[in-house]
C-alpha positions as CSV (number, residue, x, y, z in Angstrom):
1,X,0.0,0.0,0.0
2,X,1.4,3.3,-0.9
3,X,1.9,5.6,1.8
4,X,0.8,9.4,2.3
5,X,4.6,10.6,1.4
6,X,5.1,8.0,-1.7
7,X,1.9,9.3,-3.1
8,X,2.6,13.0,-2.4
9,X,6.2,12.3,-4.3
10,X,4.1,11.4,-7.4
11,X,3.4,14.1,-10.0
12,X,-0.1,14.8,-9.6
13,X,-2.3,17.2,-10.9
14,X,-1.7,21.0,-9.5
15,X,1.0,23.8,-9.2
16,X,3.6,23.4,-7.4
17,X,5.9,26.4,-8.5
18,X,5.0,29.4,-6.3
19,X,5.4,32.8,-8.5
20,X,3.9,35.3,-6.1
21,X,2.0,35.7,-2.7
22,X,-0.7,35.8,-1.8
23,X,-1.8,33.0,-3.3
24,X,-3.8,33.9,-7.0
25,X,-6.7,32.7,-5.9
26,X,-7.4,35.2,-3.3
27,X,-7.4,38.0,-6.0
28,X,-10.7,39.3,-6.9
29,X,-12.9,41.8,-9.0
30,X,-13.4,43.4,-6.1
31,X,-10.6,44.9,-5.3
32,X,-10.2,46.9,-8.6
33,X,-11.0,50.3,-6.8
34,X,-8.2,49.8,-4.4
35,X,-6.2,48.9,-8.1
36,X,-7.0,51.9,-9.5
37,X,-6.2,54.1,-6.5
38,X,-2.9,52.5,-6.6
39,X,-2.4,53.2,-10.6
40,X,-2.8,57.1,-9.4
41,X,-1.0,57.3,-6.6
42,X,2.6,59.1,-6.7
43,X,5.6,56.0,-6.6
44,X,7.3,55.3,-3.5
45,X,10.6,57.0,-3.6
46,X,13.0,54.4,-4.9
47,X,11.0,51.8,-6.1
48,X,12.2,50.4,-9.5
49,X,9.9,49.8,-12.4
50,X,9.4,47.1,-14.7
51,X,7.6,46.6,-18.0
52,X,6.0,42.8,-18.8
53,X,4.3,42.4,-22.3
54,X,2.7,39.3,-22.9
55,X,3.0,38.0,-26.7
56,X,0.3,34.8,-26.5
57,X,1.0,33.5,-30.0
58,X,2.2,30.1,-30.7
59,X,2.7,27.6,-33.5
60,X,1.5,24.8,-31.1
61,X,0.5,24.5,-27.7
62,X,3.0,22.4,-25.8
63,X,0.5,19.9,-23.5
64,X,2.1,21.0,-20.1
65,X,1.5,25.0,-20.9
66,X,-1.4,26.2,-18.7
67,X,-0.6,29.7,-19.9
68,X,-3.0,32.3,-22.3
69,X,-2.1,31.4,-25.8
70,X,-3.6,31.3,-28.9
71,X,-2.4,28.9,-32.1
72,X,-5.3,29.9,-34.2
73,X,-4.9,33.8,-35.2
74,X,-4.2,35.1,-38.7
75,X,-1.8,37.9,-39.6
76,X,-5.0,40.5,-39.1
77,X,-5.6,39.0,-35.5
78,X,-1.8,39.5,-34.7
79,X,-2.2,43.2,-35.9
80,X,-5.4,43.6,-33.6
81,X,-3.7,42.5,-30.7
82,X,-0.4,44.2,-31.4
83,X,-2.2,47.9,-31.6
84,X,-4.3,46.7,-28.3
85,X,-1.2,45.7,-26.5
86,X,0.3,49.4,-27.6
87,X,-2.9,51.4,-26.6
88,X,-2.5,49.3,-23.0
89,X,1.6,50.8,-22.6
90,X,-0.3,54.1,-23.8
91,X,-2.2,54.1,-21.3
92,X,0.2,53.2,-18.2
93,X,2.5,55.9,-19.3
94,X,0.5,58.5,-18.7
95,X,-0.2,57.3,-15.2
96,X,1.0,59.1,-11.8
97,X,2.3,56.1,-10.6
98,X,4.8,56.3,-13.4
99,X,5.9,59.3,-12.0
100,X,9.7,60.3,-13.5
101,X,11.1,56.7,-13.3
102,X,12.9,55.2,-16.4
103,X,12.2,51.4,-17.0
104,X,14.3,49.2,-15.3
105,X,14.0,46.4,-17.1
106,X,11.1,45.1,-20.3
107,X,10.6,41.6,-20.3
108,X,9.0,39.9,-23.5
109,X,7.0,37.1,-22.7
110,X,5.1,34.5,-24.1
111,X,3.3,32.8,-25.7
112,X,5.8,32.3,-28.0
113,X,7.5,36.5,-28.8
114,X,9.8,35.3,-31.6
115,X,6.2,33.9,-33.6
116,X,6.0,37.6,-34.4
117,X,7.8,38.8,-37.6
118,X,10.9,41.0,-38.1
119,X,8.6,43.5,-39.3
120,X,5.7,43.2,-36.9
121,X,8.4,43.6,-34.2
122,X,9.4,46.4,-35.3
123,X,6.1,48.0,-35.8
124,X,5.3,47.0,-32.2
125,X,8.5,48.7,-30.8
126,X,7.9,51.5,-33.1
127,X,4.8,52.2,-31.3
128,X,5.4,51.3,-28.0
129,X,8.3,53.9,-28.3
130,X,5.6,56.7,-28.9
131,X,4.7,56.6,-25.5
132,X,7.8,54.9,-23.7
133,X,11.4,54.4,-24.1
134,X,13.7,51.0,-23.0
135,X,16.7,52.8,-23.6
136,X,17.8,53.1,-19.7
137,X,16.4,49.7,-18.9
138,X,19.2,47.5,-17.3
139,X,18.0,44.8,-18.9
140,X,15.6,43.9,-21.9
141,X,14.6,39.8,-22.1
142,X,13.5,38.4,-24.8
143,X,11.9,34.8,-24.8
144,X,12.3,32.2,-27.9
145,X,11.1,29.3,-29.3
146,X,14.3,28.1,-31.5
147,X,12.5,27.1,-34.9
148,X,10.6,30.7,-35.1
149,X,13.9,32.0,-35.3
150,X,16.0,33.5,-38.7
151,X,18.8,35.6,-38.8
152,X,17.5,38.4,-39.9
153,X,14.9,38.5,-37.2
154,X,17.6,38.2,-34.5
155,X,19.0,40.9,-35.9
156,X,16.0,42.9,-35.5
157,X,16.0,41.9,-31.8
158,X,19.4,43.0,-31.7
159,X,18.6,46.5,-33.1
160,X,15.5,47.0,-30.8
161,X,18.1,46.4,-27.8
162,X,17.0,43.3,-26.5
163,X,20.2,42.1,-24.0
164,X,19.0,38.3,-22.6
165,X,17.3,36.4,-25.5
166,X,16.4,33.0,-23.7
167,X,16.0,30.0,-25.4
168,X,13.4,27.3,-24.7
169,X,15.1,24.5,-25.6
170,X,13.5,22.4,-23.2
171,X,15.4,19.0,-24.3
172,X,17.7,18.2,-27.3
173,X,15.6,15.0,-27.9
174,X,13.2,15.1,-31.1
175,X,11.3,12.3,-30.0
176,X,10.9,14.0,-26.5
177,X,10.1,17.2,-27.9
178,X,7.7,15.8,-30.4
179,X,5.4,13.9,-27.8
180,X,5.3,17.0,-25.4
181,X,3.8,19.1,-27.7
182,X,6.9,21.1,-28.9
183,X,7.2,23.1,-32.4
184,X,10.6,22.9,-32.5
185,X,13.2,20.2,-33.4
186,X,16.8,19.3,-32.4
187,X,18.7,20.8,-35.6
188,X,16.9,24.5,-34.8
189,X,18.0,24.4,-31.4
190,X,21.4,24.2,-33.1
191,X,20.9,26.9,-35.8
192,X,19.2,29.6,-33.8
193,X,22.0,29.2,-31.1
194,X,24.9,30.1,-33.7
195,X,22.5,33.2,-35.0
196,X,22.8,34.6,-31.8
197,X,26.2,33.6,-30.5
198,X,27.6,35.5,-33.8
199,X,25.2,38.4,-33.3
200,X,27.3,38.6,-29.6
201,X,23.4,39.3,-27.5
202,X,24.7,40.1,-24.0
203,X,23.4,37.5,-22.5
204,X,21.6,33.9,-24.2
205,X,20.2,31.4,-21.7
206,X,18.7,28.4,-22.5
207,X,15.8,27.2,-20.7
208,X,15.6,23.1,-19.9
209,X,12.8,21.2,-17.7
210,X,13.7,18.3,-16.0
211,X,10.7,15.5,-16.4
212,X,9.4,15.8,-19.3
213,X,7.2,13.3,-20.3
214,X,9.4,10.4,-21.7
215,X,12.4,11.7,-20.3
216,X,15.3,9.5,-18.7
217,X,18.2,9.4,-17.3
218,X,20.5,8.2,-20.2
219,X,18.6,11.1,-22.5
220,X,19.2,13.9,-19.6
221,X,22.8,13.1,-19.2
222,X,22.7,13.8,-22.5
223,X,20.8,17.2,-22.6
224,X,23.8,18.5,-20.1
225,X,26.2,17.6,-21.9
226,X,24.9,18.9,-25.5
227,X,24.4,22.7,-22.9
228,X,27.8,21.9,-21.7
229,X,28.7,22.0,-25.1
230,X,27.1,24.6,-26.7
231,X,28.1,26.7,-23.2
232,X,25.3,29.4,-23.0
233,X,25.9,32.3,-20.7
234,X,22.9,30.6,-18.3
235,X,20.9,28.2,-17.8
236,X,17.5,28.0,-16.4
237,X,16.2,24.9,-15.5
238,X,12.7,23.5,-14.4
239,X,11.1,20.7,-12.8
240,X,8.0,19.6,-14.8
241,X,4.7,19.9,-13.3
242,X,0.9,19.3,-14.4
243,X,-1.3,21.9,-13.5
244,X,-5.1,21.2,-14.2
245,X,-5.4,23.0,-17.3
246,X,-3.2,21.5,-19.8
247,X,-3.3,19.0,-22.3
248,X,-1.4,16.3,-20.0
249,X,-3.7,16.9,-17.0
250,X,-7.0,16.5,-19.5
251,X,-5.8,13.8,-21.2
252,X,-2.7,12.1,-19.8
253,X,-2.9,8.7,-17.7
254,X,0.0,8.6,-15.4
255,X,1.1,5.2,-16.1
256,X,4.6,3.2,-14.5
257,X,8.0,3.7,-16.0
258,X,8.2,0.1,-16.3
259,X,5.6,-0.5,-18.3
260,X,6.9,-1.6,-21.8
261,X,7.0,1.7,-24.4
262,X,5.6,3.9,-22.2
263,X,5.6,7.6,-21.7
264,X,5.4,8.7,-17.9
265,X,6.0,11.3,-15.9
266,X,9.0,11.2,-13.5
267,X,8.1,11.5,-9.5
268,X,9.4,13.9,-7.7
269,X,12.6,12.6,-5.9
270,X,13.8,11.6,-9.9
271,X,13.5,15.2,-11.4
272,X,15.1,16.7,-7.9
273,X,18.1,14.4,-8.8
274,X,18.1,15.5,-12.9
275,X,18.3,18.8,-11.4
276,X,21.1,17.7,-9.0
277,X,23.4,15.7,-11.4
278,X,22.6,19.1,-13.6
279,X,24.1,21.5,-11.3
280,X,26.8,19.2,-10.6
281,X,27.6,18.8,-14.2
282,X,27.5,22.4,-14.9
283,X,29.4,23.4,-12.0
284,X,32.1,21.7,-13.3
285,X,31.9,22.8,-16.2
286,X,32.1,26.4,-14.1
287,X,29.0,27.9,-14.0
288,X,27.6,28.8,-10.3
289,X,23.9,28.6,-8.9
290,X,22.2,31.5,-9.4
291,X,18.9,30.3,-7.9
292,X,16.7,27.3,-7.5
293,X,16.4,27.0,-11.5
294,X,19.2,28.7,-12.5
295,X,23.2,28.9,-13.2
296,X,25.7,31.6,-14.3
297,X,28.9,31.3,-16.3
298,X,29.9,35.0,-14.6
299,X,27.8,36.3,-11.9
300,X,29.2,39.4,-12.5
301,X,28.6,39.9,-16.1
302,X,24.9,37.0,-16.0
303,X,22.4,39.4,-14.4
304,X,18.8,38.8,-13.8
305,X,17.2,42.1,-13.2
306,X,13.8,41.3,-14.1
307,X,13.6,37.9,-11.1
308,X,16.1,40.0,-8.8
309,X,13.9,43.4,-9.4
310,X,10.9,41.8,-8.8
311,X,11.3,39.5,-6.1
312,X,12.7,42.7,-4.0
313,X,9.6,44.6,-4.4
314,X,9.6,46.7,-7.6
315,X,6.6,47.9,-9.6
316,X,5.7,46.4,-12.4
317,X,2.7,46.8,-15.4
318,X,1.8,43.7,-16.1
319,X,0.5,44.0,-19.4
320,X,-1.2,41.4,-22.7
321,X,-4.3,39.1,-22.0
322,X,-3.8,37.8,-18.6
323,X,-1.2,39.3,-17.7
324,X,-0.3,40.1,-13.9
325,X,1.1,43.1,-12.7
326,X,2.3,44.5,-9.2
327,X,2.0,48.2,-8.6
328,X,2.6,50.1,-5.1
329,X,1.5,47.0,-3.0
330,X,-1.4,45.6,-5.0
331,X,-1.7,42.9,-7.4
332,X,-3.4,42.9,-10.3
333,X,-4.4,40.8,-13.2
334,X,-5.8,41.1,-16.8
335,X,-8.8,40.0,-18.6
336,X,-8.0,36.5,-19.6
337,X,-10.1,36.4,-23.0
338,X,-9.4,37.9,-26.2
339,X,-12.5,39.5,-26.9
340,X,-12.8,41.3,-23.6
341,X,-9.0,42.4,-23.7
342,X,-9.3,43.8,-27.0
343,X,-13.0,45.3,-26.5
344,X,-11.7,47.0,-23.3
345,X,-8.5,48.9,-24.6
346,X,-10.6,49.9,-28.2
347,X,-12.6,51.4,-25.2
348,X,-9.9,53.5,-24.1
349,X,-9.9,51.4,-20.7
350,X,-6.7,49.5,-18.7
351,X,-8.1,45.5,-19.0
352,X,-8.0,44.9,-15.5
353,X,-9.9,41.3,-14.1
354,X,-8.7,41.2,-10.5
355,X,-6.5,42.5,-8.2
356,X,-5.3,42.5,-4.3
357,X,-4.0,44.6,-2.1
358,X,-1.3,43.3,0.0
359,X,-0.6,44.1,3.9
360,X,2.3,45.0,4.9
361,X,3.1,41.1,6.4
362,X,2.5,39.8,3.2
363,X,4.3,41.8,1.6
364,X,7.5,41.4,3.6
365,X,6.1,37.0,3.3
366,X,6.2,37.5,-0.2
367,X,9.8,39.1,-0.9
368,X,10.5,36.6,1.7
369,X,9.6,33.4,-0.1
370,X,10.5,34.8,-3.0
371,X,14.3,35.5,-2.3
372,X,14.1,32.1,-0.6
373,X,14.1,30.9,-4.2
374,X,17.5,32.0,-4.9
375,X,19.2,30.0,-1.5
376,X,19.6,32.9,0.6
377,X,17.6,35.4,2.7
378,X,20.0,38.6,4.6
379,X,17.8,39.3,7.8
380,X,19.1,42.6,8.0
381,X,17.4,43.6,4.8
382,X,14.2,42.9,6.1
383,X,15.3,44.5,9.5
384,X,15.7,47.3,7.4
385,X,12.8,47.4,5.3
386,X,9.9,46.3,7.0
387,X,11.5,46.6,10.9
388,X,11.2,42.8,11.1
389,X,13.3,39.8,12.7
390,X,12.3,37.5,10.2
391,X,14.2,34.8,12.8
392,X,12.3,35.6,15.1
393,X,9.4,36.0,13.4
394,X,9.1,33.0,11.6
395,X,11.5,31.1,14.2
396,X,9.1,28.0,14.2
397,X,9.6,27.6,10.6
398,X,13.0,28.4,10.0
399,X,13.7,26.3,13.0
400,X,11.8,23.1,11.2
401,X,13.6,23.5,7.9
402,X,16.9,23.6,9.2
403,X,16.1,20.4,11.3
404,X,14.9,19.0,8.3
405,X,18.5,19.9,6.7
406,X,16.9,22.0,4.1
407,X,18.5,25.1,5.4
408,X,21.3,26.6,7.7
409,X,21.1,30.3,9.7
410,X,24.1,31.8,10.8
411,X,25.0,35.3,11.5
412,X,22.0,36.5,10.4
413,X,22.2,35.1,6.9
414,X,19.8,32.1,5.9
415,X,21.6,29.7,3.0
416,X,19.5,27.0,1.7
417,X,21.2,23.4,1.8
418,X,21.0,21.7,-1.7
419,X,18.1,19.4,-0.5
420,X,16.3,22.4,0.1
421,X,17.2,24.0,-3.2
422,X,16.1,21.5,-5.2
423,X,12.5,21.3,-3.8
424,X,11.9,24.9,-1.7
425,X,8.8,25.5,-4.1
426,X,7.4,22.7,-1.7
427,X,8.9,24.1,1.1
428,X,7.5,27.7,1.2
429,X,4.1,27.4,2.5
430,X,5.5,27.0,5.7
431,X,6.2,30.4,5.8
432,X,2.2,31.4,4.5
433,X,0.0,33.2,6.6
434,X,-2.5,30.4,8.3
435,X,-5.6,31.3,5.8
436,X,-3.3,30.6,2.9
437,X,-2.3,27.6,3.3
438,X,-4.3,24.4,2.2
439,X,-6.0,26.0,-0.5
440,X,-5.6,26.2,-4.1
441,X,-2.9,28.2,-5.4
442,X,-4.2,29.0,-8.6
């Protein structure tokens, strides 16, 4: 008989990655007001802020994505949402909450950016540069899918200053790729990688997850070596989940690895040691952990100001269908359909859904949790900024984790053990406040 800890090591159905706090589900239409009020507000002195646009087009939809896309728009749908997704940045610019601050960083997401064209992308940053400018941002990311790529579109990323273009490889396997829903194959993994290593981006970073359906050991080994070899600046790797509305989780039977030919998903304690033998592999090979899902070749010179900015409590306009946003200590979220995103901004009106405003605890929970993710927490910053002993504070559940071994505290400085790395996701409701816990993330 299975026992309650074998079964919770299975990959079920649900999240498991925690992206922000308090939990979505706790957002709501009625909190808009308290949205709004927030939009026309003056910034807090020193606050950076950050720019998310949300490009939802794909040529497939991969059957583990529980994200907003859409595989089914014509060249005059693009164009629709491209001058909707303009008018939005129009209208955030002219907010108060703007106030005189430069963009810190822009972060294109998807969806599936590179499905646009060279010259839709530059009509989109030809009119999002009517009403803002990039040109201070630290950093501006860029996300690909590697057989959407030519050269000549790179070079238009190049010329409209993107500085991280990231790279979701995923897996080097074509069989792998193939059964998980992927557009791309092996050999354009290969080809849009030398584009931009001879176009010299800043900063290209390859995104792998760890699990995917029909993945095994003998075929991961090999995905770290073919990185290894192609040696991107970083490395972002995740731990394969199902959450309830994806292809897998609809139609997917989780079946045994040992039954003959088939396709299952790893557990748990198998994708936590992928991800181990990964960093391993890559350390050697002299990269450093940057976080729980990512490595550096040069900490220095491998930056991530959109995670970094973010998870220390900048603004940011979340904007595209569905899109979430954080702005002076409320979330907010997007209307997640086409029609009413669209219809809403045609309107002249921000497409807001939902939204919460955060107290002051869950705020300082949420940067908390958040900068968990990257194995260490300095105490005197939150001394500092919210005039709390987080060890004190949340003694009982530090004091758990590092019996547990998944953690160490000393001096003030929390460092997360590699055990607690490679799972914290699991690991940080600990730290939620008592009505947050036990109920759906989502």
């Amino acid at each position: 008989m299975a026992t309650a800890e074998s079964t919770q090591e299975k990959t079920g159905l649900g999240n498991y990655f925690v992206a922000n706090y308090p939990p979505f589900s706790f957002w709501k239409p009625a909190h808009l007001p308290e949205a709004h009020d927030a939009l026309q507000s003056t910034p807090v002195p020193g606050t950076p802020l950050g720019l998310y646009l949300h490009i939802p087009f794909c040529r497939k939809r991969c059957k583990f994505c529980y994200f907003r896309v859409y595989t089914d728009k014509n060249a005059r749908d693009v164009e629709v949402y491209l001058e909707a997704l303009a008018k939005e940045v129009e209208l955030y610019s002219r907010l108060p909450i703007v106030g005189e601050r430069p963009f810190q960083y822009v972060y294109f997401g998807g969806g599936t950016p590179s499905y646009l064209s060279a010259t839709q992308l530059r009509s989109l940053a030809e009119r999002l540069k009517r009403s803002i400018s990039w040109d201070q941002a630290a950093e501006v990311t860029f996300e690909c899918e590697p057989g959407t790529l030519q050269q000549h579109k790179l070079e238009a990323l190049k010329e409209l200053g993107v500085t991280r273009l990231s790279l979701g490889v995923e897996n080097f396997d074509y069989n792998i790729l193939e059964y998980n829903g992927r557009a791309h194959h092996t050999e354009e993994i290969y080809r849009a990688y030398g584009w931009a290593r001879d176009l010299q981006f800043d900063q290209i970073n390859i995104d792998l997850i760890a699990g995917m359906v029909g993945e095994t050991w003998d075929n991961w080994r090999a995905c770290i070596r073919k990185t290894i070899e192609l040696s991107p600046d970083s490395v972002t790797i995740y731990q394969m989940e199902l959450p309830f509305n994806t292809v897998f989780s609809r139609e997917l039977k989780i079946i045994g690895q040992d039954e003959p030919g088939a396709f299952a998903v790893a557990d748990w304690p198998t994708k936590r040691a992928w991800v181990n033998y990964a960093f391993d592999e890559l350390g050697k090979a002299g990269y450093e952990v940057s976080s729980a899902y990512t490595l550096v070749k040069n900490r220095d010179r491998c930056r991530f100001v959109y995670r970094d900015s973010l998870w220390h409590g900048a603004d940011m306009f979340g904007t595209g269908v569905a899109s979430f946003g954080h702005v002076r200590g409320v979330h907010m979220q997007n209307v997640d359909s086409w029609e009413q995103y669209v219809g809403l901004l045609e309107k002249g009106e921000l497409p807001l859904n939902r939204a919460l405003p955060v107290k002051p605890r869950e705020l300082l929970i949420r940067e908390m949790i958040l900068q968990l993710k990257t194995g260490r927490v300095d105490a005197g910053y939150f001394q500092r900024k919210f005039e709390s002993a987080i060890l004190e504070d949340f003694a009982e559940a530090f004091g758990r984790l590092q019996e547990e071994g998944h953690l160490t505290v000393n001096d003030g400085h929390v460092e997360l053990t590699r055990l607690g790395l490679l799972q914290v996701d699991r690991l940080l409701p600990a730290f939620f406040e008592p009505e947050h816990r036990g109920t759906r993330y989502t």
